[in-house]
C-alpha positions in Angstrom: -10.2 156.8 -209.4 -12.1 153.3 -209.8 -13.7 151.7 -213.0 -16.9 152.4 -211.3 -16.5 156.3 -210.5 -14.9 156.5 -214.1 -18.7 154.7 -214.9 -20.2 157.0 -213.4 -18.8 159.9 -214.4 -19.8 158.6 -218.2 -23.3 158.2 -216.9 -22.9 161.7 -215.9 -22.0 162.9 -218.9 -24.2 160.8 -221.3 -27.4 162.7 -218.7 -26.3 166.0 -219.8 -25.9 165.3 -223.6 -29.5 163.2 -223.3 -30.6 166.5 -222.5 -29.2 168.6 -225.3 -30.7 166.5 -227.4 -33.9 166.5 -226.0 -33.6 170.8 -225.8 -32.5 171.1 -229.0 -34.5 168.5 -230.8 -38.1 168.8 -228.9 -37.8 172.7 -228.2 -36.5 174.3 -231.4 -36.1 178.2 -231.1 -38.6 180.1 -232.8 -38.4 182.7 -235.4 -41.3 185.0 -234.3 -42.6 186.4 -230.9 -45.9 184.5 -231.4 -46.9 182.5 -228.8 -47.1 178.5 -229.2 -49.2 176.4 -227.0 -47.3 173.7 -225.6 -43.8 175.3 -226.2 -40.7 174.7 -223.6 -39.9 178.1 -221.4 -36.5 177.1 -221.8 -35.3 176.5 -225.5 -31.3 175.8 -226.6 -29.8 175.3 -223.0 -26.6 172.8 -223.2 -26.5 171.8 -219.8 -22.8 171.0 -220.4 -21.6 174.6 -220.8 -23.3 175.6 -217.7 -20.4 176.7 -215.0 -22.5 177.3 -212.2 -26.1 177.5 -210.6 -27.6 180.1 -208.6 -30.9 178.9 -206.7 -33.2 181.9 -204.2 -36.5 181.7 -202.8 -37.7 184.0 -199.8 -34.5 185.3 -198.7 -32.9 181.8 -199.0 -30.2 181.1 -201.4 -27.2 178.3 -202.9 -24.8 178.3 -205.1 -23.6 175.6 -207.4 -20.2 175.3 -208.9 -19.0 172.9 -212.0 -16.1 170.8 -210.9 -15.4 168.4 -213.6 -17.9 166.8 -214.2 -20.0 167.2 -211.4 -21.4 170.6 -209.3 -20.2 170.9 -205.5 -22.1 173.3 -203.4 -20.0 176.4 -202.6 -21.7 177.5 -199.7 -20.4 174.3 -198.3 -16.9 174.6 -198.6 -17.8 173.0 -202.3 -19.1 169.5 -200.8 -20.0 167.1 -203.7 -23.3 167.3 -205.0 -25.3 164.5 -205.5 -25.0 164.7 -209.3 -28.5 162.9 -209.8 -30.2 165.7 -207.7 -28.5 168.4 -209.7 -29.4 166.8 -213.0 -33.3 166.9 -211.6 -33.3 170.6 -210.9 -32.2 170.7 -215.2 -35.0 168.6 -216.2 -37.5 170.5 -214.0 -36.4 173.6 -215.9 -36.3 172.5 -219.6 -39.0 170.5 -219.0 -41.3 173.7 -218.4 -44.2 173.7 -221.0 -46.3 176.9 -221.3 -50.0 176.7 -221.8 -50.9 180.0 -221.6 -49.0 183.7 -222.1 -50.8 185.2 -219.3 -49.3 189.2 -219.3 -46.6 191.0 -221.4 -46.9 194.0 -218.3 -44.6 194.0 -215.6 -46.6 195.9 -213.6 -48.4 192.2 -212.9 -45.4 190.5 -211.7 -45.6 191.2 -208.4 -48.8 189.7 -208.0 -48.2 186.8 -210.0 -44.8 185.8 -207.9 -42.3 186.5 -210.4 -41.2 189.3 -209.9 -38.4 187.7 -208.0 -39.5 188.8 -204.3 -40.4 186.5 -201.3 -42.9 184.5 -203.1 -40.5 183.7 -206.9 -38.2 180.6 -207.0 -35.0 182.4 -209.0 -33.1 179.9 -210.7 -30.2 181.2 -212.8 -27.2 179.2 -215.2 -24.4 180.8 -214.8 -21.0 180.8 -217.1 -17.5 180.5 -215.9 -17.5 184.5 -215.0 -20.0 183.5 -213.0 -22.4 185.5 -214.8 -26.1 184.1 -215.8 -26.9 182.9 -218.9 -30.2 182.4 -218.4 -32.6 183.3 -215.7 -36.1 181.5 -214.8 -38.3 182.7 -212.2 -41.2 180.4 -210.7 -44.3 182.6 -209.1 -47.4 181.5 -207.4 -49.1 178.3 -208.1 -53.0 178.5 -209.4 -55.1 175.1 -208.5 -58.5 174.7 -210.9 -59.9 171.7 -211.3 -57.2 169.6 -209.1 -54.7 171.1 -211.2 -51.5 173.1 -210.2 -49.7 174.6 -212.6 -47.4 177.8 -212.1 -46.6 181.4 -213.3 -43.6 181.1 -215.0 -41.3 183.9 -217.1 -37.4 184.6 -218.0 -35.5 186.5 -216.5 -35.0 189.9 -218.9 -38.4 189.0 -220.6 -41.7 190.6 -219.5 -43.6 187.9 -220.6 -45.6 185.8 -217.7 -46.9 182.0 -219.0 -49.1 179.3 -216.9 -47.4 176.0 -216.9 -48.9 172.9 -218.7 -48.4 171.0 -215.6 -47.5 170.9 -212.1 -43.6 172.0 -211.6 -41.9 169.8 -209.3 -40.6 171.8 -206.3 -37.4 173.0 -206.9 -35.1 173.2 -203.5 -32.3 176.2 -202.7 -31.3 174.3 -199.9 -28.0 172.2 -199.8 -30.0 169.3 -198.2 -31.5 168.9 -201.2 -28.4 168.3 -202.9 -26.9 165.7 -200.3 -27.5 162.5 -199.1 -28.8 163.1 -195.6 -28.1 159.3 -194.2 -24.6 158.2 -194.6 -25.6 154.7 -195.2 -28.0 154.2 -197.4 -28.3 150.3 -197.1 -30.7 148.4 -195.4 -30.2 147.8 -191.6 -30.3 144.0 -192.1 -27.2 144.1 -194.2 -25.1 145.1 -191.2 -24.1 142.7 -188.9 -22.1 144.0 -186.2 -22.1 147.4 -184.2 -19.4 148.3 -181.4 -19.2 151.4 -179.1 -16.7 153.4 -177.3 -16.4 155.5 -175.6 -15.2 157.4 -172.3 -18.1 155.8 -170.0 -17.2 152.4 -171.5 -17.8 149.9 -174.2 -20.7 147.8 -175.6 -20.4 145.3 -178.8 -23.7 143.7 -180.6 -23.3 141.1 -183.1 -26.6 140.0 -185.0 -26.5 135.9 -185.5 -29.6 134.4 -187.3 -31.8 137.0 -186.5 -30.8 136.9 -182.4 -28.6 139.9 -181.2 -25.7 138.9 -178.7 -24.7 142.0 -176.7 -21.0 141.9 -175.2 -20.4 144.8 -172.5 -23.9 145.0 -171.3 -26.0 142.6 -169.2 -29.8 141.5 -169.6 -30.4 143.3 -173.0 -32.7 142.2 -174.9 -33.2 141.9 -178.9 -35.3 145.0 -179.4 -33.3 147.2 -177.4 -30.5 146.0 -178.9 -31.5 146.3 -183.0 -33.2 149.6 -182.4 -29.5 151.1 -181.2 -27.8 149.1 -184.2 -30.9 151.0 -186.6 -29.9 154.4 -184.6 -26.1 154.3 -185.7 -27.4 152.7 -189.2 -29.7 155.8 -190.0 -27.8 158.5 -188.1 -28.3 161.7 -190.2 -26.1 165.2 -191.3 -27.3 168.2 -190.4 -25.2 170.4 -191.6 -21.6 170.3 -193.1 -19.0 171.8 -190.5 -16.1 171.9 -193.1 -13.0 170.1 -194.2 -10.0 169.1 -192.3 -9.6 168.9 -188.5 -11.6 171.3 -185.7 -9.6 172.2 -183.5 -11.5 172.8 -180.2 -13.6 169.3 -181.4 -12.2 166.6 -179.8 -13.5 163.0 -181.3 -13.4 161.0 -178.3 -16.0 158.5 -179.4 -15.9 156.0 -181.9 -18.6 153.5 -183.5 -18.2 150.7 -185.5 -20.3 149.3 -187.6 -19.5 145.9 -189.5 -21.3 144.6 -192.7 -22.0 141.0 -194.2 -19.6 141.8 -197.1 -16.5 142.6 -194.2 -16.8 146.4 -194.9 -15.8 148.4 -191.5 -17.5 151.9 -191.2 -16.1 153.8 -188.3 -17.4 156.8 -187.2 -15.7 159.2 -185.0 -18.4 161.6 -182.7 -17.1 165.0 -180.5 -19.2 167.7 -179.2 -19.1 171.1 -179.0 -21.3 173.6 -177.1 -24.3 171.1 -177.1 -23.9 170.2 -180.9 -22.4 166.9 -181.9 -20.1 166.5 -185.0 -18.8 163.5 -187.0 -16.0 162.1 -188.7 -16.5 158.9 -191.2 -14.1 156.2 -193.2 -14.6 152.7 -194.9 -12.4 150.2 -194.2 -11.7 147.2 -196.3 -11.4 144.2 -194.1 -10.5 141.8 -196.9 -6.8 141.2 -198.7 -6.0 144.3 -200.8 -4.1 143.8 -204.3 -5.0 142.9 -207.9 -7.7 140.3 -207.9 -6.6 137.7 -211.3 -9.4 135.7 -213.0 -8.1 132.8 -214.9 -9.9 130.8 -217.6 -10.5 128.3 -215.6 -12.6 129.6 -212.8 -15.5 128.0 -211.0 -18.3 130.0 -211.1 -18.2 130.4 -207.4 -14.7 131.7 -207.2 -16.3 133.7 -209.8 -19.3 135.0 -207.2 -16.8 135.1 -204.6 -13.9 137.5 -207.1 -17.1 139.6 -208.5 -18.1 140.3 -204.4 -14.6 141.4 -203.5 -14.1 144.1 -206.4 -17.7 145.7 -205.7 -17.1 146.0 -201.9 -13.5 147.4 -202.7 -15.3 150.1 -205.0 -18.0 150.7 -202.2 -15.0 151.6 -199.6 -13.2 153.6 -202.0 -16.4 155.7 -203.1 -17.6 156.0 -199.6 -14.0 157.3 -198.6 -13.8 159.5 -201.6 -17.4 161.6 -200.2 -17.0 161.7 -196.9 -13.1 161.1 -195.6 -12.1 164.8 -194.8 -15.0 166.4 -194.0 -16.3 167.0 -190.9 -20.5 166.8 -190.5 -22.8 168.1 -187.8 -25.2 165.5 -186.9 -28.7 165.2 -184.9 -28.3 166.6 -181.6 -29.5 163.2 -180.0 -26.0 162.0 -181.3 -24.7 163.4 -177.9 -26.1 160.4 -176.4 -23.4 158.1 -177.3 -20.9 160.3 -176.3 -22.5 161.5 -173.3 -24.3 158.2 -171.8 -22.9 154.7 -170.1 -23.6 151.5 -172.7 -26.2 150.2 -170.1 -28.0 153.5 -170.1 -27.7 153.4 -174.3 -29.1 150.0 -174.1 -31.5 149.8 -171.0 -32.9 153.6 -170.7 
């Protein structure tokens, strides 16, 4: 594991005991059942001791797991979970002020949305039995004066609040936990794109601006940078699994090269219409301990400092995605299916 995953793992960490403090210190529990104006739904969770997270609305659910010191998602074959994402759906939860005790009858639940049918957002914490700790259900919004606020109540508690303010929508579904685009850097940081596959091969290298297309005759610049921004923004759709398909046969690969002489290749197959995808990083830079003497000009310095953080990028890019096999956009197909002339010119 690199200094920067170690990083920000710590980060990690120092987010969950930021919100401890804010529970425990902002939302003390109270001694009586009288209601206060203003006070948190939520009071005393430690976000730390949480094992797991169980998310449902309208017949739609996800489960979270703890692993370390992140969550993966189980119901995908417990694919890492983007831990900024998860640490959202907390602070959309303790962060729930009540303005108003609206009912005390459960006989009103229904119609206020929480009584955790098709119209209540269930969100439950869950120890390492995998049983909750604490339950919150989300019911129907009510607008007034360009307001929305929420009915909101605990799980085992009759009790039915209106939110202060608006409650940020909270997802139960595993794209909302993942990074949908595999690269998230800007198109212009990538410099060269090169396809194969059984129909034939195409290369574009960008040069000041100007594309110059190898494989592929009278193409010009759009044509050219709107393929390279296809590759560059190319999309999951779902997450097949972990380890090798065996009636998916990868028999296209693209490669895409970037200013800082990182290689991405991606391998694409299909099966039965859908297209899947295989990624890596490649470093294509010397490898070994980089050694900074006392002496260094600040350029070797610039030049040192650029190696190490393109080294962590392949090795963090490597540890989410090498392994698993993802489902991409159907229009994927294309560069498995099509000529590079009929990529390029169609």
């Amino acid at each position: 594991m690199s200094d920067k995953q170690l990083a920000a793992l710590g980060v990690a960490a120092l987010i969950m005991v930021l919100l401890t403090v804010i529970i425990t210190r902002e939302a003390p529990v109270t001694t009586d059942d009288a209601f206060k104006r203003g006070s948190y739904l939520v009071q005393g969770l430690d976000p730390q001791r949480v094992d797991g997270i169980y998310l449902e609305r309208a017949g739609e659910s996800l489960r979270l797991a703890r692993s370390g010191e992140r969550f993966v998602i189980r119901d995908k074959n417990d694919y890492p979970a983007v831990t900024k994402r998860v640490n959202d759906l907390f602070m959309t939860v303790v962060g729930i002020r009540c303005d108003e005790l609206v009912t005390a009858d459960s006989d009103n639940h229904a119609t206020l949305g929480v009584d955790g049918g098709e119209r209540s957002t269930i969100i439950r914490f869950l120890d390492e039995d995998g049983k909750p700790k604490l339950g919150v259900i989300i019911g129907t919004a009510k607008e007034e004066n360009r307001s929305i606020r929420s009915y909101v109540r605990l799980e085992g508690d009759d009790r039915v609040y209106l939110s202060e303010r608006t409650i940020p929508f909270v997802n139960v579904d595993f794209g909302g936990y993942v990074r949908e685009r595999f690269f998230e850097e800007a198109e212009n940081l990538f410099t060269e794109l090169r396809i194969v596959n059984q129909r034939g091969r195409v290369a574009i290298q960008k040069k000041d601006g100007d594309f110059i297309v190898e494989g592929v005759s009278d193409v010009d610049g759009k044509a050219a940078g709107d393929l390279l921004n296809r590759v560059v923004t190319m999309r999951l759709t779902d997450i097949a699994g972990k380890g090798d398909i065996d009636d998916i046969t990868f028999e296209t690969e693209l490669t895409l090269v970037r200013r800082d002489k990182i290689i991405h290749r991606i391998k694409l197959g299909s099966r039965d219409g859908a297209c899947f995808a295989k990624l890596e990083a490649i470093a294509d830079f010397p490898g070994g301990e980089i050694v900074i003497s006392p002496d260094e000009s600040d350029e070797s310095l610039r030049e040192k400092e650029a190696l190490i953080i393109a080294a962590e990028a392949v090795d963090t890019f490597n540890e989410q995605h090498q392994g698993w096999i993802y489902e991409v956009d159907g229009a994927c197909g294309d560069f498995i299916s099509k000529t590079p002339a009929e990529l390029l010119l169609e």
